[in-house]
N, C-alpha and C positions, 0 to 999 in steps of 0.2 A: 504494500500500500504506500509506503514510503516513496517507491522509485517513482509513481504513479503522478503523486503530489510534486515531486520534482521536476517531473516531464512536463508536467502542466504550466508550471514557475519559467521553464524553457521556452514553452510556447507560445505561453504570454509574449516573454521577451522579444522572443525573433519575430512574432506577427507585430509588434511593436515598432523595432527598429524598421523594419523592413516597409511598413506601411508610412513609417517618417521618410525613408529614402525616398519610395516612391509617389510620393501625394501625388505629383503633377501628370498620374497615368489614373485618371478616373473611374474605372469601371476594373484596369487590369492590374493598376500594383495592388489594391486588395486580394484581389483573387489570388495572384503571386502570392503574397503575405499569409495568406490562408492557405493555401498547399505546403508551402513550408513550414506553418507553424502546424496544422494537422500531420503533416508528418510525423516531425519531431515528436509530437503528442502520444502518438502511439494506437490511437484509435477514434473509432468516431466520436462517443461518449466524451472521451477526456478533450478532443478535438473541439465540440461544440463548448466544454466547460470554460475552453479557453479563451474562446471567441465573447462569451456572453457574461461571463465574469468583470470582465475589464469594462467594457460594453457600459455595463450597468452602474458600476462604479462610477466613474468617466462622466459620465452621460447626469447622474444626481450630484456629484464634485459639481459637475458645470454650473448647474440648477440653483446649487447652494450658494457659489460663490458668486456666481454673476448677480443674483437675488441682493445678496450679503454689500456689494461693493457698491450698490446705487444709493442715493439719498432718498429717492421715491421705489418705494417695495415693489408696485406692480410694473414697473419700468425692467426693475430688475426679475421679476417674474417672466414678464415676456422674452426679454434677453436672454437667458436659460433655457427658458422653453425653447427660442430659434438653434441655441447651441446642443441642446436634449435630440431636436429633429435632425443637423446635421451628422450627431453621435451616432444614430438609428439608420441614418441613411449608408452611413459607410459600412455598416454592417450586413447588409445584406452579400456583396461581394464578396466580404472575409468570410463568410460561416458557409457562403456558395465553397470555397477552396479548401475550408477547412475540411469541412465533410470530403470532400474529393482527396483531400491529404489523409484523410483519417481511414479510405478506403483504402489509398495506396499503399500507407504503413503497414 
């Protein structure tokens, strides 16, 4: 179970790094970013954990802080919310690759 949790700490990382190299390929450095982080993962399961974990986090960090740094709350409400849909959008093409990495592994 150990090595499991590690793998996942991996995949994180590399769909991380690799989605920062790539921003300016829209549709295909995710997909990239997500075969390789499902690979490393080891399977589909830990593949999608890794995609949606970060995902989730990410995506409420945003919500919070964009909310937290305005003088008007619902300013900052909406601001989050645009960065919560940006977070959602990129997700689809990583968890497209990841599953596809998670089959390959």
């Amino acid at each position: 179970m150990a090595d499991e949790n590690v793998s996942i700490v991996i995949a994180i990382i590399w769909m991380s790094v690799i989605s920062l190299l790539l921003f300016w390929l829209p549709f295909v450095g995710p997909l990239i970013a997500g075969v390789v982080g499902g690979k490393s993962a080891g399977g589909v399961g830990s593949a999608i954990l890794a995609v949606l974990l970060p995902c989730i986090v990410f995506g409420a960090l945003l919500f919070f802080v964009a909310s937290s740094l305005t003088g008007i709350p619902l300013v900052g409400a909406v601001a989050g919310a645009g960065g919560l849909v940006l977070a959602l959008a990129h997700v689809g093409p990583l968890l497209l690759g990841a599953i596809i990495g998670g089959i390959l592994a």
